[in-house]
C-alpha positions in Angstrom: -14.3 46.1 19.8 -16.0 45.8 23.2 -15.0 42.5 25.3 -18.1 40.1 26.0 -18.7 40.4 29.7 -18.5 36.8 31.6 -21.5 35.4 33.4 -20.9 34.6 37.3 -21.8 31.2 38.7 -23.8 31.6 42.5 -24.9 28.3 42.6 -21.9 27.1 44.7 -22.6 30.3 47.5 -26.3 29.4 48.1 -27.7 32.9 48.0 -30.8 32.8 49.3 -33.5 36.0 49.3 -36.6 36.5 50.0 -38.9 39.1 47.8 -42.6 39.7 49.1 -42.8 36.3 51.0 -41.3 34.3 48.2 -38.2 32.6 48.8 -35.7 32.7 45.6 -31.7 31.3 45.0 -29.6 32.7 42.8 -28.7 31.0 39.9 -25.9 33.1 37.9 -25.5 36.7 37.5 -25.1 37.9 33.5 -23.0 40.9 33.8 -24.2 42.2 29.8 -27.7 42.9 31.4 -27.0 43.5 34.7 -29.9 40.6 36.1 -30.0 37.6 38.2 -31.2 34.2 37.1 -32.8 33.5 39.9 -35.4 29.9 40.9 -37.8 30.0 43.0 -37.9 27.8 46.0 -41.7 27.8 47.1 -43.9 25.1 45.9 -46.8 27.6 45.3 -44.8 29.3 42.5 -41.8 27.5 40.2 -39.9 27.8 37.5 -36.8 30.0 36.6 -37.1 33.5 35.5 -34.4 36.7 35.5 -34.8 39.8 37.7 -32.9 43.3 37.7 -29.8 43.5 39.9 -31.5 46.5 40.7 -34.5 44.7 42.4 -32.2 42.5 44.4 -32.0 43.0 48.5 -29.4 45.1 49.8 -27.2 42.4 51.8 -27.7 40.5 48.3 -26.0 43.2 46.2 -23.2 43.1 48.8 -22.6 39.6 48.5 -22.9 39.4 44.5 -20.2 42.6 43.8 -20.6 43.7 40.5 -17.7 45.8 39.6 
């Protein structure tokens, strides 16, 4: 039986990215899907949505670590 992969807590290294002039933190990482729960930190746009790891910054990927 495959083991449930554990979701990662980034709320304590403030990970902050912009994507397309919106400024974004990341919330947790769920390893299962391989996506970000990420809020948005513009008052134009809010809420809390998931994105692809894949669609993440490069510095961002380096600082999350997957594996």
């Amino acid at each position: 039986m495959a083991k449930k992969k554990e979701n990662i807590d980034l709320q304590s290294q403030n990970i902050e990215f912009e994507i397309q002039h919106v400024k974004y933190k990341a919330l947790r990482f769920v390893q299962e899907h391989m996506s970000i729960e990420i809020v948005c930190l513009d008052k134009s746009v809010q809420g809390l949505t998931n994105i692809a790891f894949a669609q993440l910054p490069k510095e961002i990927k380096k600082l999350i670590k997957p594996n």
